[in-house]
N, C-alpha and C positions, 0 to 999 in steps of 0.2 A: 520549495519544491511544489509543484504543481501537482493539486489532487483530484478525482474523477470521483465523484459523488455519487450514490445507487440509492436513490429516496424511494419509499413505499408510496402508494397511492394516495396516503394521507400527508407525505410531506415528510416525513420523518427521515434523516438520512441515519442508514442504519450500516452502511458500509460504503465502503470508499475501497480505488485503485490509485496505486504509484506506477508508475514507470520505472522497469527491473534495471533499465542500463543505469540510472540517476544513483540505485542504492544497493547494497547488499543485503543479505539477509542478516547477517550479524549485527548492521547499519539499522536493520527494522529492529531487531531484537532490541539493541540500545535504546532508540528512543521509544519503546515499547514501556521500557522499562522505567523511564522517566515521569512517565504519565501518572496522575493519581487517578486512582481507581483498578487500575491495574496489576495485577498480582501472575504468581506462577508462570513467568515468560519460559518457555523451556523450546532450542532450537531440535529440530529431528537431528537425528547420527548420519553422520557421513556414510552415505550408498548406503541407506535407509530404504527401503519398498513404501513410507508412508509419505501419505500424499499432501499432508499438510507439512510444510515448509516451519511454523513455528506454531506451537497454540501456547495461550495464554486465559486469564480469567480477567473479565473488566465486569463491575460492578455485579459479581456474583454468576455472570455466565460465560459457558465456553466457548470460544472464538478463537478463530485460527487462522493465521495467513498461509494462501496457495495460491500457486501458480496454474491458471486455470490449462487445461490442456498437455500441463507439464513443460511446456514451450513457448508462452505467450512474453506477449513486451511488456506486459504488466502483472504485479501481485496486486491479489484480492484480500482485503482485510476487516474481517466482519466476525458476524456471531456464527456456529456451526447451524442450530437453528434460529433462524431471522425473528419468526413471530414467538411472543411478544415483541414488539419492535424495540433496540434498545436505539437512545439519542447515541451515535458514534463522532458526535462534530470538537467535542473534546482532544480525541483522537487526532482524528483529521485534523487539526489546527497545529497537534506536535509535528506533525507530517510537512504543515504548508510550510514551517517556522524553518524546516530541515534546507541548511545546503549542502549541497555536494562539493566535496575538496575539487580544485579548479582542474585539475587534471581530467577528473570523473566527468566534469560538469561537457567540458570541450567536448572529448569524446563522445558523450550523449548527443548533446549537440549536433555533431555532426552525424551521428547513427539513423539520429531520427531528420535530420534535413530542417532543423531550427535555428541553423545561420542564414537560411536563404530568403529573401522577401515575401513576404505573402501574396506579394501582387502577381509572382511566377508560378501561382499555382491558381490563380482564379482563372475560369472557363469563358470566355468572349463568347 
């Protein structure tokens, strides 16, 4: 799965975005869970008013995936507070490893227009 990186000024990538049509939340929750370092995965309750999607704890701090806007094509998956910066590329790597069952994947695919060439989107 393709990840979308958010480094600090010093290089440090301290959160990363998926693309929401690729996975579900229950999907992040899974390999949330997989990870070492990671602990206390808990998904919010259904028609829930909270705004975090899942929070979880990686190596002792809180971080939560959400969906920015409540509407966007992508979840945000990082610490609740960024500074100190934690290294998230552990994370992100469970993330890249992730595929989508082929049904999911198609679908994406065509939601986001990544069957078509890239040559029909460059500007002459």
């Amino acid at each position: 799965m393709r990840t979308y990186p958010i480094k600090s000024t010093e290089g440090i990538m301290y959160a990363f975005e998926v693309e929401s049509v690729y996975i579900s939340v229950n999907g992040i929750a899974s390999i949330l869970s997989t990870v070492d370092g990671i602990s206390d995965v808990l998904q919010r309750k259904a028609f829930s008013s909270e705004e975090n999607l899942v929070s979880f704890q990686f190596q002792g701090k809180d971080c939560v995936v959400w969906e920015p806007y409540g509407d966007s094509s992508r979840y945000w998956i990082g610490p609740k507070e960024p500074e100190p910066y934690t290294d998230f590329s552990d994370v992100e790597k469970a993330f890249e490893r992730y595929q989508p069952f082929i049904i999911r994947k198609l679908v994406g695919d065509i939601l986001t227009l990544k069957f078509l060439p890239h040559s029909l989107f460059r500007l002459s």
